[in-house]
N, C-alpha and C positions, 0 to 999 in steps of 0.2 A: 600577498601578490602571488607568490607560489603557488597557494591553494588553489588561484584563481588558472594557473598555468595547468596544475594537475586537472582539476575541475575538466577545461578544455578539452584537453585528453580523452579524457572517461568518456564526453556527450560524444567525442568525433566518434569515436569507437563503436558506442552502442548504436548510433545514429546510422554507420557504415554498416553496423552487421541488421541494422532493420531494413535499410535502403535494397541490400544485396537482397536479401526475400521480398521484399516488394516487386523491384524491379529488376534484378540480376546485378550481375560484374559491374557493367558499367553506371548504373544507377551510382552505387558502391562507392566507386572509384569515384568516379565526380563530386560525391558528396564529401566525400574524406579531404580531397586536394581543395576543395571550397572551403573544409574547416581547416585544414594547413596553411590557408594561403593567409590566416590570420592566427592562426596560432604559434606560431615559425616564428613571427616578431615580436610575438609578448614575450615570447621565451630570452629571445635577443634584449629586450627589452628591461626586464629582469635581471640581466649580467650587465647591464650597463648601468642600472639603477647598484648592483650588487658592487662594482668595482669603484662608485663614487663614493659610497654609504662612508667613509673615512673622512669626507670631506664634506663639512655642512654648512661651509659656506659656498659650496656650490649645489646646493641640494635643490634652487629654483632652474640654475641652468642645464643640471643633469634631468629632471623632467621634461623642460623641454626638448633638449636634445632627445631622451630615451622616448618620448611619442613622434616627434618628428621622424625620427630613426623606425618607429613601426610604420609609420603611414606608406613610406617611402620601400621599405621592405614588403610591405602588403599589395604595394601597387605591382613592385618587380614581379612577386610572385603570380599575383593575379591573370600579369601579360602571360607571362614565361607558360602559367598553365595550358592556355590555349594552342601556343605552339609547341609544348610537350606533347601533350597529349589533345588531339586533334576531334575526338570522340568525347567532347566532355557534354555529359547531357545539363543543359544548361541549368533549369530547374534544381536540379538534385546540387547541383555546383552553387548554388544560391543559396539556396536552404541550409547549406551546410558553413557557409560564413556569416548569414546571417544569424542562426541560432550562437554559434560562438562567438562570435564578437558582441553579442547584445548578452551573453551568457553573467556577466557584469551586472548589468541592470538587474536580472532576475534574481541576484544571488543578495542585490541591494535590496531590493524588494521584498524580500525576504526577512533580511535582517531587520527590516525598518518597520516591517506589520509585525514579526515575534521576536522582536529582540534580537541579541547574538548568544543563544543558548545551546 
């Protein structure tokens, strides 16, 4: 699940530094806070999976708890962007949570046509 957190990281990044030459600053920026606005709670997500891990009889209700806790985080974030930053191009701000939060799939898709080599 880490890897999948670093993984996140890496695509906002390189995705923010293709956006910025595409389309400038603001392309940039929107696309970065699209992929934060879901990568922010996997992270949260992860530490709350990380501080249960001792306890495996709750290992059904810290799942649900730890995705309920991102949905609910992703949603705050999602708002909070628009009234943060007012300039968000909306496209680029899509794009950019869409490739990471589906970044899961792909990485599944993956493993599942070549293995986990």
């Amino acid at each position: 699940m880490a890897k999948l957190a670093i993984a996140q990281w890496i695509l906002i990044a390189i995705l923010s530094i293709s956006a910025y030459w595409v389309g400038g600053a603001n392309y940039a920026i929107s696309l970065a806070l699209g992929g934060m606005s879901y990568a922010l709670p996997t992270l949260v997500s992860i530490l709350f999976l990380k501080i249960l891990k001792p306890y495996p009889a709750l290992a059904g209700a810290a799942f649900i708890g730890s995705e309920s806790l991102k949905i609910l985080l992703s949603l705050i974030l999602l708002i909070s962007t628009f009234f943060i930053y007012p300039n968000v191009h909306f496209l680029s701000f899509f794009i950019g949570l869409l490739v990471v939060s589906h970044l899961v799939f792909l990485l599944f898709l993956k493993v599942y046509r070549y293995g986990s080599k």
